[in-house]
mmCIF entry with sequence, helices, sheets and N, C-alpha, C, O atoms, coordinates in Angstrom:
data_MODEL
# 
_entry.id   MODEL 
# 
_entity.id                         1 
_entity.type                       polymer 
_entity.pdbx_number_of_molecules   1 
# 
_entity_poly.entity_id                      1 
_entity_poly.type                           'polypeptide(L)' 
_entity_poly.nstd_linkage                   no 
_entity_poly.nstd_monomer                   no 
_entity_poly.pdbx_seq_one_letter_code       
;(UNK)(UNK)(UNK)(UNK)(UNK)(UNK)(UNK)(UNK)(UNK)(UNK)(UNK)(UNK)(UNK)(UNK)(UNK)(UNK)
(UNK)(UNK)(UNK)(UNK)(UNK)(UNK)(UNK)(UNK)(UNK)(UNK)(UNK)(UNK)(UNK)(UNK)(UNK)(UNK)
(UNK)(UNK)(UNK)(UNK)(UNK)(UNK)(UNK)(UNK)(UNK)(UNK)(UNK)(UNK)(UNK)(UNK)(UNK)(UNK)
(UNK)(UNK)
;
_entity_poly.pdbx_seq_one_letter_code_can   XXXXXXXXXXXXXXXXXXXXXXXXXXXXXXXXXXXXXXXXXXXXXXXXXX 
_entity_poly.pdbx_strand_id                 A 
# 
loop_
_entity_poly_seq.entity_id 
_entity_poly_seq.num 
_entity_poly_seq.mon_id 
_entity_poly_seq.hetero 
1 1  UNK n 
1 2  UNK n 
1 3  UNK n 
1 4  UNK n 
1 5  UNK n 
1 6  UNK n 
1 7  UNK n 
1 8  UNK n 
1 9  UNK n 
1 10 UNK n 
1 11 UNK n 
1 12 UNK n 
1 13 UNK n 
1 14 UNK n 
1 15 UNK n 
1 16 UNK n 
1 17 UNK n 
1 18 UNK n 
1 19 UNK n 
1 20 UNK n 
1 21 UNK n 
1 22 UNK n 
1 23 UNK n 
1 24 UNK n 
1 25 UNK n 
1 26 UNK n 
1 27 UNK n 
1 28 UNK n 
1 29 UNK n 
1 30 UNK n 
1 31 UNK n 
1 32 UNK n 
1 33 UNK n 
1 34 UNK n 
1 35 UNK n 
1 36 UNK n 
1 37 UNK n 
1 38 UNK n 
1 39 UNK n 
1 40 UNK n 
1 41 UNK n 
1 42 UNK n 
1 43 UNK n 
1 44 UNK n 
1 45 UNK n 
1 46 UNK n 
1 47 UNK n 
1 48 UNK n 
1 49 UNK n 
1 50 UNK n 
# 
_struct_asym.id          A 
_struct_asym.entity_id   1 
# 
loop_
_struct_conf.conf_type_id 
_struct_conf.id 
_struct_conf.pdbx_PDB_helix_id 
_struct_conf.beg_label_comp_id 
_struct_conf.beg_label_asym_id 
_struct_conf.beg_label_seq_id 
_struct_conf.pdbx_beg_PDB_ins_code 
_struct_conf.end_label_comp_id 
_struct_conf.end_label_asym_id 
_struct_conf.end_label_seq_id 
_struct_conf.pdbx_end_PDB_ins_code 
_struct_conf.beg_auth_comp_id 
_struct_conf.beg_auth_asym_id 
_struct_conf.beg_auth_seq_id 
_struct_conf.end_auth_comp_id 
_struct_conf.end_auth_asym_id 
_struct_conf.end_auth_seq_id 
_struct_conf.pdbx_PDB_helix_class 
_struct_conf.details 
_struct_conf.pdbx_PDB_helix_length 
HELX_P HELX_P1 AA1 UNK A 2  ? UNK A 13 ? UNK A 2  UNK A 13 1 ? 12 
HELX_P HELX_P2 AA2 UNK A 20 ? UNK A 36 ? UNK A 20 UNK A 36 1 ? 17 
HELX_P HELX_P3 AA3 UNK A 43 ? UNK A 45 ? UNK A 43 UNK A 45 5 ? 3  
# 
_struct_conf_type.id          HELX_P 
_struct_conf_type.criteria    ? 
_struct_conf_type.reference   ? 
# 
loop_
_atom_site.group_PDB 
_atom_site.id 
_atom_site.type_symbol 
_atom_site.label_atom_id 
_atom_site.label_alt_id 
_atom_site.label_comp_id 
_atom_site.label_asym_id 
_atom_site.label_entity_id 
_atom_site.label_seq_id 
_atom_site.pdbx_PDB_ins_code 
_atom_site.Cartn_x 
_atom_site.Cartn_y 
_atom_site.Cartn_z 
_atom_site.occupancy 
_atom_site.B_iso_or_equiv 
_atom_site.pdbx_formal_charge 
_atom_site.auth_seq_id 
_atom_site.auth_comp_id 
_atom_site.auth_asym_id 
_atom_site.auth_atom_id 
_atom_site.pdbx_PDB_model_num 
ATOM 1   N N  . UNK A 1 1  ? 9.043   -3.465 6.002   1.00 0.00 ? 1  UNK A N  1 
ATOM 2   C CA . UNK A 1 1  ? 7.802   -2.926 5.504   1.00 0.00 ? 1  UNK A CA 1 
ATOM 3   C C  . UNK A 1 1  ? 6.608   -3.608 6.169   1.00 0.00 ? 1  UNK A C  1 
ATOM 4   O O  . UNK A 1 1  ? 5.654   -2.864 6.396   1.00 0.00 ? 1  UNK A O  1 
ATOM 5   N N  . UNK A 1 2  ? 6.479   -4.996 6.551   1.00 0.00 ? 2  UNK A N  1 
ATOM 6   C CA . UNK A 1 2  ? 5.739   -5.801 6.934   1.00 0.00 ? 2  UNK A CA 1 
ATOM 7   C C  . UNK A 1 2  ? 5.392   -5.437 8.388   1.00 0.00 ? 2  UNK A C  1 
ATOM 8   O O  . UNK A 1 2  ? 4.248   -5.326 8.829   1.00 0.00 ? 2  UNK A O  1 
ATOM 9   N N  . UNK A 1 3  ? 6.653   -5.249 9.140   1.00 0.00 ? 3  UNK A N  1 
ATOM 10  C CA . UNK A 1 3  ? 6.792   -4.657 10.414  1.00 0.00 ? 3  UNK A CA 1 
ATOM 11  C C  . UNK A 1 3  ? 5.357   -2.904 10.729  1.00 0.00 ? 3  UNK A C  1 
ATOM 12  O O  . UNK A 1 3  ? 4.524   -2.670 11.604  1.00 0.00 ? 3  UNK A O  1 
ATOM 13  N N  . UNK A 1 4  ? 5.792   -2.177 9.522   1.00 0.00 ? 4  UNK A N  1 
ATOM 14  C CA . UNK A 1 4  ? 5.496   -1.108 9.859   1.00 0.00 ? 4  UNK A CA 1 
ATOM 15  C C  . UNK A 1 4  ? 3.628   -1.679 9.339   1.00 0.00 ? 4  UNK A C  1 
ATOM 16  O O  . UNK A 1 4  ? 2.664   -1.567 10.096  1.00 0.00 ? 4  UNK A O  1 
ATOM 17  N N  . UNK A 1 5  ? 3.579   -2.131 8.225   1.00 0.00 ? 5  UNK A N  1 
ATOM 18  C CA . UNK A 1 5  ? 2.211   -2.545 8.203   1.00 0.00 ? 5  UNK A CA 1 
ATOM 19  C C  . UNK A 1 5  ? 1.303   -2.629 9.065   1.00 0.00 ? 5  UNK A C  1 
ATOM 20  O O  . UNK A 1 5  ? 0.297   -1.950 9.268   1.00 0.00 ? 5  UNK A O  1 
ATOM 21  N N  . UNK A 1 6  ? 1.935   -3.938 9.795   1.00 0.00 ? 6  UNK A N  1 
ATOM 22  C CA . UNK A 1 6  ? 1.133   -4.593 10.902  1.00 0.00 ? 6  UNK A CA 1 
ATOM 23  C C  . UNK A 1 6  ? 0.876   -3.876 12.150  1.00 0.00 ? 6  UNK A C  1 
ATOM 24  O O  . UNK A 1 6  ? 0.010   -4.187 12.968  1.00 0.00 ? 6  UNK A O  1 
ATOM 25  N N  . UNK A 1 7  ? 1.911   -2.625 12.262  1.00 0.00 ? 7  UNK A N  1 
ATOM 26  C CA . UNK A 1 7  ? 2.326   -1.884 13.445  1.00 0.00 ? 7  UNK A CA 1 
ATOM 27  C C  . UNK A 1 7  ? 0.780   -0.381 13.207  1.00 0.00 ? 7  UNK A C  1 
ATOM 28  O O  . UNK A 1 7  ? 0.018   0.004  14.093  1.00 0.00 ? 7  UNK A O  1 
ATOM 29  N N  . UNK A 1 8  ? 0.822   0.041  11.915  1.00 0.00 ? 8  UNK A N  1 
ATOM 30  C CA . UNK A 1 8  ? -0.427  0.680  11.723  1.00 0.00 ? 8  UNK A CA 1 
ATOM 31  C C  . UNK A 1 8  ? -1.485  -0.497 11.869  1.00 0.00 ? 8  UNK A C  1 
ATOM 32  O O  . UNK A 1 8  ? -2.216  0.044  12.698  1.00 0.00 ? 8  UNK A O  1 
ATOM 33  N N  . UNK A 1 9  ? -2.029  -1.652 11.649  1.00 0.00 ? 9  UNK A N  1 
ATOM 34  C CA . UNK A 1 9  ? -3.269  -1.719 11.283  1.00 0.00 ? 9  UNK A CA 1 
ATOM 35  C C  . UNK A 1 9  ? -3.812  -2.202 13.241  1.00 0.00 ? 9  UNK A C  1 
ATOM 36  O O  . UNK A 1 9  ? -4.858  -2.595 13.758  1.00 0.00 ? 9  UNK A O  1 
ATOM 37  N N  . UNK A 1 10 ? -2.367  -1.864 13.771  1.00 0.00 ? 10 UNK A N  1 
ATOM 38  C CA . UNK A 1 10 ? -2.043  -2.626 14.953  1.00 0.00 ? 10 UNK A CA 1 
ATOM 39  C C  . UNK A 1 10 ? -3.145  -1.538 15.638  1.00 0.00 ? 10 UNK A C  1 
ATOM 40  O O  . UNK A 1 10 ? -4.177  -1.780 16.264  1.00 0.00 ? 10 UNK A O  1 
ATOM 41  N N  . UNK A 1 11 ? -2.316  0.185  15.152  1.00 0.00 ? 11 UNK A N  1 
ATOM 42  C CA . UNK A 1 11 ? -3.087  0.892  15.985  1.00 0.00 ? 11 UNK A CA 1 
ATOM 43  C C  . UNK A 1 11 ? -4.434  1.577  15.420  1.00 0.00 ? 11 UNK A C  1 
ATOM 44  O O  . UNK A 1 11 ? -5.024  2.410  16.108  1.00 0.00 ? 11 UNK A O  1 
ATOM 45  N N  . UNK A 1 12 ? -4.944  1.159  14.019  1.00 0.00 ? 12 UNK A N  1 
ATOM 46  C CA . UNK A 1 12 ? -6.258  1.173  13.584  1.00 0.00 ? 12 UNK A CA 1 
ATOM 47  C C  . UNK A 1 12 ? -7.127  0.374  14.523  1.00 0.00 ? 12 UNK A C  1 
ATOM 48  O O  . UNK A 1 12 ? -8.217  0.744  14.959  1.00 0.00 ? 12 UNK A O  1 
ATOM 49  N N  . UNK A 1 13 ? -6.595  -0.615 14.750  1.00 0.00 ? 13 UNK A N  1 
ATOM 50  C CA . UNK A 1 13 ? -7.647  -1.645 15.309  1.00 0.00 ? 13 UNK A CA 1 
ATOM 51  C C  . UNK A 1 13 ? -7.762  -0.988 17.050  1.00 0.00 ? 13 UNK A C  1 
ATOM 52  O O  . UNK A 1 13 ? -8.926  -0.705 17.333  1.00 0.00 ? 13 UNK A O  1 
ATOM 53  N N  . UNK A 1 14 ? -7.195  -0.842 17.686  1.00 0.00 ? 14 UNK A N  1 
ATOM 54  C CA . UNK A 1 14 ? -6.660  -0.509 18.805  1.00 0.00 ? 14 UNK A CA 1 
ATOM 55  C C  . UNK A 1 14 ? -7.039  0.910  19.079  1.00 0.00 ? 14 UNK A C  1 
ATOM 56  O O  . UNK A 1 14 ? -6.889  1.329  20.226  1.00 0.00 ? 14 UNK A O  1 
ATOM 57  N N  . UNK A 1 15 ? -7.544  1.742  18.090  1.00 0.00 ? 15 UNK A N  1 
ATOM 58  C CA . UNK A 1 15 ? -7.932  3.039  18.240  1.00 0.00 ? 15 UNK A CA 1 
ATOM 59  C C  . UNK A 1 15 ? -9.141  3.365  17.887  1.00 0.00 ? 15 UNK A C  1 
ATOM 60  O O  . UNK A 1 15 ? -9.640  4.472  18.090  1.00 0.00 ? 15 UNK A O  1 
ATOM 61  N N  . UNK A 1 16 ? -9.861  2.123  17.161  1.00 0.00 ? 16 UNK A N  1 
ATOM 62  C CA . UNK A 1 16 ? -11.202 1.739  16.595  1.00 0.00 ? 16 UNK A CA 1 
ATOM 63  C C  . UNK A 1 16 ? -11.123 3.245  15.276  1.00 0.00 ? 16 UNK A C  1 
ATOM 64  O O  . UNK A 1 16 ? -11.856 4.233  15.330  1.00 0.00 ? 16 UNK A O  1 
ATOM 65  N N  . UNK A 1 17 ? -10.284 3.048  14.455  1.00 0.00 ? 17 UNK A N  1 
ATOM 66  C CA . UNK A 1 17 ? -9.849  4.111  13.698  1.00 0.00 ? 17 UNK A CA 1 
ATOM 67  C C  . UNK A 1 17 ? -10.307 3.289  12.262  1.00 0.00 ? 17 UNK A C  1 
ATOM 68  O O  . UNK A 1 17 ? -9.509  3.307  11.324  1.00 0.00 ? 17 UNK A O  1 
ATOM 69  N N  . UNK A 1 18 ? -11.363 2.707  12.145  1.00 0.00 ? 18 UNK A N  1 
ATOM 70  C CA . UNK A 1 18 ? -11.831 1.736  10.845  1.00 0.00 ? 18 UNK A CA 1 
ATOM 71  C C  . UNK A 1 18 ? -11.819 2.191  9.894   1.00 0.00 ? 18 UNK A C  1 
ATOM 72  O O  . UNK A 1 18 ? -11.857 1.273  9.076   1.00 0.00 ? 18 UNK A O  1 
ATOM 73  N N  . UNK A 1 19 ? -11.777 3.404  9.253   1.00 0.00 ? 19 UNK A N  1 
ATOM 74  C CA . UNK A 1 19 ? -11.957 4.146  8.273   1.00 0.00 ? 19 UNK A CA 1 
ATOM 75  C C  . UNK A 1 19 ? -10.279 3.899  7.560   1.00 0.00 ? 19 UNK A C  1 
ATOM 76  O O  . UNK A 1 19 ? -10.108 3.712  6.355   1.00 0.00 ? 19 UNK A O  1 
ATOM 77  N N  . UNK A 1 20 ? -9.135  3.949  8.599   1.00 0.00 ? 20 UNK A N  1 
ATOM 78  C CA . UNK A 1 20 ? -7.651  3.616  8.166   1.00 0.00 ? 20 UNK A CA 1 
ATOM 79  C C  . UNK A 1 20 ? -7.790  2.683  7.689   1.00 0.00 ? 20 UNK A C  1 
ATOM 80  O O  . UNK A 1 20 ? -7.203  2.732  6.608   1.00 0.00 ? 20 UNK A O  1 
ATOM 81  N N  . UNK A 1 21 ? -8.372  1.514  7.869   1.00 0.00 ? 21 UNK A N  1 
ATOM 82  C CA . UNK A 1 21 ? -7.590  0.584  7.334   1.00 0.00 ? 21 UNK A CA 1 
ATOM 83  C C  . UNK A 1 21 ? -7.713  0.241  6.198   1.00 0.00 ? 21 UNK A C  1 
ATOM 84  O O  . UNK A 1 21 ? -6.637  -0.119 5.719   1.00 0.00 ? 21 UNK A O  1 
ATOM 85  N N  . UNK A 1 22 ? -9.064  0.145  5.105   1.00 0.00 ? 22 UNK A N  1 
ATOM 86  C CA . UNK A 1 22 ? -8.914  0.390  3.732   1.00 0.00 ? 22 UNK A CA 1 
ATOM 87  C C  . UNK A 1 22 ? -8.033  1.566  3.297   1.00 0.00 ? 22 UNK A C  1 
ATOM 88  O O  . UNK A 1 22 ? -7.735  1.175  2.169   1.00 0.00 ? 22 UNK A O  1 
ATOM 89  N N  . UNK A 1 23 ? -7.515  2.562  3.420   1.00 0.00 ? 23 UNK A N  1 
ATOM 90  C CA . UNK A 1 23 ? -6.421  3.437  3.144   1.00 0.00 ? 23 UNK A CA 1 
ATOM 91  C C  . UNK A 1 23 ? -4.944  2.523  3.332   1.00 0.00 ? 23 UNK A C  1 
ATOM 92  O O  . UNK A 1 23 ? -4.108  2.102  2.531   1.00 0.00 ? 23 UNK A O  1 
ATOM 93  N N  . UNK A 1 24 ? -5.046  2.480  4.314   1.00 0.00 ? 24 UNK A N  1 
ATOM 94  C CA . UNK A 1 24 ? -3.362  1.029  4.298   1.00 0.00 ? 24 UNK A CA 1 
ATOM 95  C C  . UNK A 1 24 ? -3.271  0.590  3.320   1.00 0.00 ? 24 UNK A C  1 
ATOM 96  O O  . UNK A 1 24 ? -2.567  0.908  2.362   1.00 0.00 ? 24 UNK A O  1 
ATOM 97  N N  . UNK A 1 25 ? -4.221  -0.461 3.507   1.00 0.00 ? 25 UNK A N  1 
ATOM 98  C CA . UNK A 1 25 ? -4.740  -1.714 2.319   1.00 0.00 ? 25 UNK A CA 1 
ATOM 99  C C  . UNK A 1 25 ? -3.984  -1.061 1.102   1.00 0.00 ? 25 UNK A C  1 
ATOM 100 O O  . UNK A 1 25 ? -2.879  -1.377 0.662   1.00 0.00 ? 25 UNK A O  1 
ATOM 101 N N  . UNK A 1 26 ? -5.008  0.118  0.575   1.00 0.00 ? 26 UNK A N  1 
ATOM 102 C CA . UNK A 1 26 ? -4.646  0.685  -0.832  1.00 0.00 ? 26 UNK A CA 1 
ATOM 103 C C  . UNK A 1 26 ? -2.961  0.495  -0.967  1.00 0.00 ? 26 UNK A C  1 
ATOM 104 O O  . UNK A 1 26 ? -2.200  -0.351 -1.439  1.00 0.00 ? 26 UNK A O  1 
ATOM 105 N N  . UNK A 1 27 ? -2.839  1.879  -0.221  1.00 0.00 ? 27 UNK A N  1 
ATOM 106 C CA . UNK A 1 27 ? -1.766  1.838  -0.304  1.00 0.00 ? 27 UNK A CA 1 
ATOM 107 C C  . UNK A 1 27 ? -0.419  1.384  -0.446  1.00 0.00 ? 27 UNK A C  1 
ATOM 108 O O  . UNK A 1 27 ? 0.442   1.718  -1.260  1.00 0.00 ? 27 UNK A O  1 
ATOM 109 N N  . UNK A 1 28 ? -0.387  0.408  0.669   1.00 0.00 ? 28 UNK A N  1 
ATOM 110 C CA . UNK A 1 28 ? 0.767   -0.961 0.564   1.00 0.00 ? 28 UNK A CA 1 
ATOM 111 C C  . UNK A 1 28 ? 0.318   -1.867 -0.818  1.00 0.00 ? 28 UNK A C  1 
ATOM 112 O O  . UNK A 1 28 ? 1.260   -2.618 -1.072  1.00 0.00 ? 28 UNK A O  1 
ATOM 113 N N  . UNK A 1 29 ? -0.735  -2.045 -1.743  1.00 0.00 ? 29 UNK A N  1 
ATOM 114 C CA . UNK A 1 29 ? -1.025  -2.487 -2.344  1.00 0.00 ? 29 UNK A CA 1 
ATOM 115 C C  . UNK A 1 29 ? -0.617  -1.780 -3.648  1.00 0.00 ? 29 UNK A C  1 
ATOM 116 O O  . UNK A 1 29 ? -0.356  -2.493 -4.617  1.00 0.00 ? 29 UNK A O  1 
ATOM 117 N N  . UNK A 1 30 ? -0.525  -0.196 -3.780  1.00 0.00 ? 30 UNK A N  1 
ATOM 118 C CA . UNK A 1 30 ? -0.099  0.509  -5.013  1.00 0.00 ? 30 UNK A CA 1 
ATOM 119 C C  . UNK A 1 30 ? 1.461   0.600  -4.411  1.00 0.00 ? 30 UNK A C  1 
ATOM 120 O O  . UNK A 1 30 ? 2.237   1.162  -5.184  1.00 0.00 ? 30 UNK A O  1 
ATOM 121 N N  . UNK A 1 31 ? 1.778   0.345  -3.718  1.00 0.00 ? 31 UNK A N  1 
ATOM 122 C CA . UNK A 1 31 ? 3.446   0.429  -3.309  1.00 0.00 ? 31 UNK A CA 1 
ATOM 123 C C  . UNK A 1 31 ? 4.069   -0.838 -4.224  1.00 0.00 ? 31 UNK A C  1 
ATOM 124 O O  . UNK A 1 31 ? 4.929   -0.871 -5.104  1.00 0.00 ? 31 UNK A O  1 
ATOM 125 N N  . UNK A 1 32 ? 3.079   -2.041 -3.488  1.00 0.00 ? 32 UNK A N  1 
ATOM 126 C CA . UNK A 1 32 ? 3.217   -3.707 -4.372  1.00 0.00 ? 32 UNK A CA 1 
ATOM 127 C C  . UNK A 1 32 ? 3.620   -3.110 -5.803  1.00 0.00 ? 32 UNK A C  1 
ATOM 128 O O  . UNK A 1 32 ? 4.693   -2.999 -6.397  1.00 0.00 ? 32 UNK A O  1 
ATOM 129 N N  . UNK A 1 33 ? 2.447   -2.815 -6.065  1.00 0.00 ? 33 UNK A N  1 
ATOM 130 C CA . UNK A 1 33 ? 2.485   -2.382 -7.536  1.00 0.00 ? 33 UNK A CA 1 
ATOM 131 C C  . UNK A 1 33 ? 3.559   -1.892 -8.316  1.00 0.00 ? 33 UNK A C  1 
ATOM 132 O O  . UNK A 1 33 ? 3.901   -2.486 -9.338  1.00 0.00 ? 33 UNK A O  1 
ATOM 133 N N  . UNK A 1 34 ? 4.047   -1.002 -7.980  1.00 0.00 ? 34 UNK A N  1 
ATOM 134 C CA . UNK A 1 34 ? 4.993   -0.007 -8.322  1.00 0.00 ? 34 UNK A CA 1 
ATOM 135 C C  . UNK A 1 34 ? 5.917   -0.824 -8.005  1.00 0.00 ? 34 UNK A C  1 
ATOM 136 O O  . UNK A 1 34 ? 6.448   -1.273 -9.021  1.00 0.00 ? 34 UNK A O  1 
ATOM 137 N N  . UNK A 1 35 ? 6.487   -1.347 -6.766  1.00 0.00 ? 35 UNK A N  1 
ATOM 138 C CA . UNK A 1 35 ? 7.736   -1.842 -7.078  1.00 0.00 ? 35 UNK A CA 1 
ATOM 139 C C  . UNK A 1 35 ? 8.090   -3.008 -8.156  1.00 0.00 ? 35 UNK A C  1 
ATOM 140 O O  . UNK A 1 35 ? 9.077   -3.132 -8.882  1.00 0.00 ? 35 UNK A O  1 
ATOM 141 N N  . UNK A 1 36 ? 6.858   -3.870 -7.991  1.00 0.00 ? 36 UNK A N  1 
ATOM 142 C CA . UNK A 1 36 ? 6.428   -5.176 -8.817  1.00 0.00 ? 36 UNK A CA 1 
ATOM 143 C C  . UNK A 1 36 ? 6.754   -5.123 -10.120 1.00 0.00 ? 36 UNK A C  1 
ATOM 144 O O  . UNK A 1 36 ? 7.248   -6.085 -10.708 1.00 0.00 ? 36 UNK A O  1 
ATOM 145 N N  . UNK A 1 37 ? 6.461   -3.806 -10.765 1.00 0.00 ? 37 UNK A N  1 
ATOM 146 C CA . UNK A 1 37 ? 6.268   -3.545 -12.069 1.00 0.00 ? 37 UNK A CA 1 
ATOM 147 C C  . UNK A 1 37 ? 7.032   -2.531 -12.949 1.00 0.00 ? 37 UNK A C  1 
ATOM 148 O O  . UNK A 1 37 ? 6.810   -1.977 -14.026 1.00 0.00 ? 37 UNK A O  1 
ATOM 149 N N  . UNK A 1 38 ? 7.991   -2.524 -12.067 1.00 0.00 ? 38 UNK A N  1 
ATOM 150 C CA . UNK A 1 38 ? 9.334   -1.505 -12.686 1.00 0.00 ? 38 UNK A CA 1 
ATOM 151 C C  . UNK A 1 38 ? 9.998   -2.751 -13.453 1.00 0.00 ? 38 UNK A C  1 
ATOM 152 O O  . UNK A 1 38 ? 10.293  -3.792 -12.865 1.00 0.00 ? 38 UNK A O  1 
ATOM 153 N N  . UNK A 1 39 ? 10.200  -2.543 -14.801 1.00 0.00 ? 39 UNK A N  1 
ATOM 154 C CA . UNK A 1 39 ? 11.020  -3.765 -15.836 1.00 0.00 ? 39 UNK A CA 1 
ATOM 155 C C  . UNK A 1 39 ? 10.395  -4.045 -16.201 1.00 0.00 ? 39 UNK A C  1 
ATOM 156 O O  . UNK A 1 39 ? 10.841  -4.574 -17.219 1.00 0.00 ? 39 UNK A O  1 
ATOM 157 N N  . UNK A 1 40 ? 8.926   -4.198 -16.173 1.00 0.00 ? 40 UNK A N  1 
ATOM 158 C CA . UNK A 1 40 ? 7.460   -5.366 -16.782 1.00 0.00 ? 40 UNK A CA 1 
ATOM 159 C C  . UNK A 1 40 ? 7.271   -4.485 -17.665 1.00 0.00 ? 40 UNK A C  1 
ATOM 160 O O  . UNK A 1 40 ? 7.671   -3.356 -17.950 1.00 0.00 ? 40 UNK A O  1 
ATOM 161 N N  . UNK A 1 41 ? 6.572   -5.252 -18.032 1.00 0.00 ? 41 UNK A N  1 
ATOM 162 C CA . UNK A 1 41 ? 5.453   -5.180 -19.362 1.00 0.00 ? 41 UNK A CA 1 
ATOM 163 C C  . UNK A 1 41 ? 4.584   -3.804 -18.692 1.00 0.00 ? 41 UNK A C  1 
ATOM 164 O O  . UNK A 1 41 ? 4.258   -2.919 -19.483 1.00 0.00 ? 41 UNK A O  1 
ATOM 165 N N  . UNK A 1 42 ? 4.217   -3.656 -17.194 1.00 0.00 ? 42 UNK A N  1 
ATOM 166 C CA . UNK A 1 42 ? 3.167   -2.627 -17.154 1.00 0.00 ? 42 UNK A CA 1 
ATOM 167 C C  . UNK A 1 42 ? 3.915   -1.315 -17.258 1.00 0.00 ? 42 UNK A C  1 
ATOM 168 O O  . UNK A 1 42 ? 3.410   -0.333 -17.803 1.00 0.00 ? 42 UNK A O  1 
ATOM 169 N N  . UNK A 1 43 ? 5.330   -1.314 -16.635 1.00 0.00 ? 43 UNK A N  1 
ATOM 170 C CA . UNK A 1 43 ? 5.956   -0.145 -16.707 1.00 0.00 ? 43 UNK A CA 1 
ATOM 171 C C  . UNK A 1 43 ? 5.331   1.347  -17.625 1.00 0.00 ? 43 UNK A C  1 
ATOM 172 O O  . UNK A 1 43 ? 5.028   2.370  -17.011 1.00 0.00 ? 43 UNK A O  1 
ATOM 173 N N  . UNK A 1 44 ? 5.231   1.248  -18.962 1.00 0.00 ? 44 UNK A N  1 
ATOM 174 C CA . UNK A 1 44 ? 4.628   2.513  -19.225 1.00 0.00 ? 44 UNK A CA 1 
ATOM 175 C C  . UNK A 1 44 ? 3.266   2.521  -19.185 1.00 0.00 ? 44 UNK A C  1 
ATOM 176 O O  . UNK A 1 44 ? 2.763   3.182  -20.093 1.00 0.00 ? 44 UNK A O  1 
ATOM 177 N N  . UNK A 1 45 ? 2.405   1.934  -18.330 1.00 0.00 ? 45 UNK A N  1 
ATOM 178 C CA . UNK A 1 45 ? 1.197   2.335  -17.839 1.00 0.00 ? 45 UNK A CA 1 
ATOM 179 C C  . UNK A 1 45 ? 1.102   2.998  -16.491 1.00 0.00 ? 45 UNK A C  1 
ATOM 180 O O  . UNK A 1 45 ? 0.109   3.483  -15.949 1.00 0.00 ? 45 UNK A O  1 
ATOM 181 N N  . UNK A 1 46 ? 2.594   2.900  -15.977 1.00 0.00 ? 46 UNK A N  1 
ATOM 182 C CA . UNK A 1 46 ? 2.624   3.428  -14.831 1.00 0.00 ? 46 UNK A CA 1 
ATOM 183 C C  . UNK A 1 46 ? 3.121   4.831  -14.802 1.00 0.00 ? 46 UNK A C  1 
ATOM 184 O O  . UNK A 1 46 ? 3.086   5.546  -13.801 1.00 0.00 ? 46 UNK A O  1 
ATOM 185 N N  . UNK A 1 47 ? 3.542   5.143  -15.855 1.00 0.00 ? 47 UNK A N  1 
ATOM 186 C CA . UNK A 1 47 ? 4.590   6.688  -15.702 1.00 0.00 ? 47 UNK A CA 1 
ATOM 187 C C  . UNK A 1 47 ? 3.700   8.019  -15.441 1.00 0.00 ? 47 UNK A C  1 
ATOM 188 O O  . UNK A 1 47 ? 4.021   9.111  -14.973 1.00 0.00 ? 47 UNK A O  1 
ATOM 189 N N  . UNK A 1 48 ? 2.371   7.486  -15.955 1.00 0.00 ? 48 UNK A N  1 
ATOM 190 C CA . UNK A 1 48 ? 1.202   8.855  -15.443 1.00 0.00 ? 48 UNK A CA 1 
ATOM 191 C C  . UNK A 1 48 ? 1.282   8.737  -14.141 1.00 0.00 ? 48 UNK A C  1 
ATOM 192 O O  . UNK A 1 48 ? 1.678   9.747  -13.558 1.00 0.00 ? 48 UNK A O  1 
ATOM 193 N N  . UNK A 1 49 ? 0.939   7.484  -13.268 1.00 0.00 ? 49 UNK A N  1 
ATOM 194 C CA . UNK A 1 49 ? 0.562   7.932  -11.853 1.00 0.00 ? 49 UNK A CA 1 
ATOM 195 C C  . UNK A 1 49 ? 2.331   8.080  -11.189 1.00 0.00 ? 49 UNK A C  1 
ATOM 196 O O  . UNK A 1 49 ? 2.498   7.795  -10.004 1.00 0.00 ? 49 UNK A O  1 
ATOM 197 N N  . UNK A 1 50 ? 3.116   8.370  -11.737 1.00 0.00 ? 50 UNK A N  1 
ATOM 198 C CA . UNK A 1 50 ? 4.342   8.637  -10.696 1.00 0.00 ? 50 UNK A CA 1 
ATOM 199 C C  . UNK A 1 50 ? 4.724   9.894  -10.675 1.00 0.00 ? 50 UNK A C  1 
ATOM 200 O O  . UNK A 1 50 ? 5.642   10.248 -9.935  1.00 0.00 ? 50 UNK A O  1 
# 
């Protein structure tokens, strides 16, 4: 996952495509989320956004 991360922000930067890279960000960050929080305590705060 880390691989493919770095490999987009590789060609944001490289394509002067600046607008991507807060979209990544989000994203890999609500991915965090979601996997993080399957079994937790947040679990049914999450079942709307899935």
């Amino acid at each position: 996952m880390w691989r493919l991360f770095k490999e987009c922000l590789s060609f944001a930067w490289r394509e002067k495509k600046w607008w991507l890279i807060p979209l990544i960000v989000v994203l890999v960050l609500l991915a965090a989320l979601i996997l993080f929080s399957t079994g937790s305590a947040l679990a049914p705060f999450m079942y709307p956004f899935m």
